[in-house]
Structures are given as C-alpha cells and as structure tokens.
C-alpha positions in Angstrom: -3.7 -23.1 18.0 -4.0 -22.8 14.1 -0.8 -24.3 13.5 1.3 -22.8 10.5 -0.9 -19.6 8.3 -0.6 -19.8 4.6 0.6 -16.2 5.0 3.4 -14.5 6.8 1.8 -11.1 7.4 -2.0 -11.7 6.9 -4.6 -14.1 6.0 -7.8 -12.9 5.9 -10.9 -15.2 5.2 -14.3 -15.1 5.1 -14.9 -11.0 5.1 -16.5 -8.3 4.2 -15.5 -4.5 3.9 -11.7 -5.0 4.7 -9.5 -1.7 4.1 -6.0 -1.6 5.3 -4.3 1.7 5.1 -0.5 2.7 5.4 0.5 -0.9 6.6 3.5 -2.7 6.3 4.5 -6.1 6.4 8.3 -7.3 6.8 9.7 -10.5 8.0 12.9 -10.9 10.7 14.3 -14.1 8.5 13.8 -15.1 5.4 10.0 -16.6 4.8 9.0 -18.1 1.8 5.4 -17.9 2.4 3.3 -15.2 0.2 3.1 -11.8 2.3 -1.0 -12.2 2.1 -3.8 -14.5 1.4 -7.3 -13.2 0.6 -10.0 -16.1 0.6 -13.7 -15.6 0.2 -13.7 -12.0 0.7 -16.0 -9.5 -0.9 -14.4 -5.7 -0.7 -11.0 -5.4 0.2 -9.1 -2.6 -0.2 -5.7 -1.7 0.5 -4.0 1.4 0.2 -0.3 2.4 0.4 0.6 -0.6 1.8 4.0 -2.0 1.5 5.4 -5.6 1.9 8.9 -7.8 1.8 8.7 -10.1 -1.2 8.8 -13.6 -0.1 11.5 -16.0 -2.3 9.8 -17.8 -5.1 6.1 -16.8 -3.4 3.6 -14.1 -4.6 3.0 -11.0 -2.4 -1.0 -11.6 -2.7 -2.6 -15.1 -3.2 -6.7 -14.3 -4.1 -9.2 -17.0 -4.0 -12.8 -16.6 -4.2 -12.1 -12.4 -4.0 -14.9 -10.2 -4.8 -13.7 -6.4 -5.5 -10.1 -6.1 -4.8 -8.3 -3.0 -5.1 -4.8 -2.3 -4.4 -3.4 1.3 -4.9 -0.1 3.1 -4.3 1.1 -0.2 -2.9 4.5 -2.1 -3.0 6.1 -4.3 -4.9 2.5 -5.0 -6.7 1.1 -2.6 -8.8 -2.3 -0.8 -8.8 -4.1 -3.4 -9.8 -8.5 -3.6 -9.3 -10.2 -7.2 -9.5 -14.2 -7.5 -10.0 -13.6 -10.9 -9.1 -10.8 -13.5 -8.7 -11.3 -17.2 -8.6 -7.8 -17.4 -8.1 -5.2 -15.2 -8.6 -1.2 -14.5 -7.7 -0.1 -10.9 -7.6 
C-alpha cells in the first residue's frame, strides 16, 4: 500500500505526545535503512528502548522534531532535542 518506509522498525509522522517504552526493534536480515524516522512530531519520548544498528544508516533520522528525548536507550545515547530541523542520531 505505502510501498517501501524510510524506516525499518518505525516511522512516525505527523504526531503529537508519542512515548514508547521498553521497545525493541531488530531486523531478520541485514537492512540498511535507519531503525526510526521522526518527522513533524512535537513530544516524543522514548525510554529504554533498544535497536539493531543498520549498516552505514543512523538509528534516528529527526526532521521537523519538536521535544525529543531519548533516555536509557541503545546504541544512542541520552540525548534531549528542543528542536531538530534535521538531525541523525
């Protein structure tokens, strides 16, 4: 229906209030695809969350991102954004 995502575990656009909680993503083959995309989102937060690190790809592509907080998370560290145009974590 959408064809291929941008993201192999989630890509999440046009939100508000997103928390993800003790989630994992993990691919069966190798994907070279960034683990997840965030665009125009205003408060997401994720915590312990844990993903496989895609060859050559970030774990977190941010565009347009309003208040992003990632804690207790791997491979990316804590990291808290008032606001990302773009960013690759």
């Amino acid at each position: 229906m959408f064809g291929t995502l941008p993201a192999f575990g989630f890509f999440i656009r046009h939100a508000d209030g997103i928390t993800l909680d003790n989630v994992e993503v993990r691919y069966e083959n190798q994907d070279t695809r960034t683990a997840c995309v965030v665009r125009d989102v205003t408060d997401i937060d994720r915590h312990h969350t844990r993903a496989d690190k895609a060859t050559g790809a970030p774990t977190f592509a941010l565009d347009g991102v309003d208040e992003f907080r990632l804690t207790t998370s791997r491979p990316v560290p804590d990291t808290l954004l008032d606001h990302a145009d773009h960013r690759e974590l």
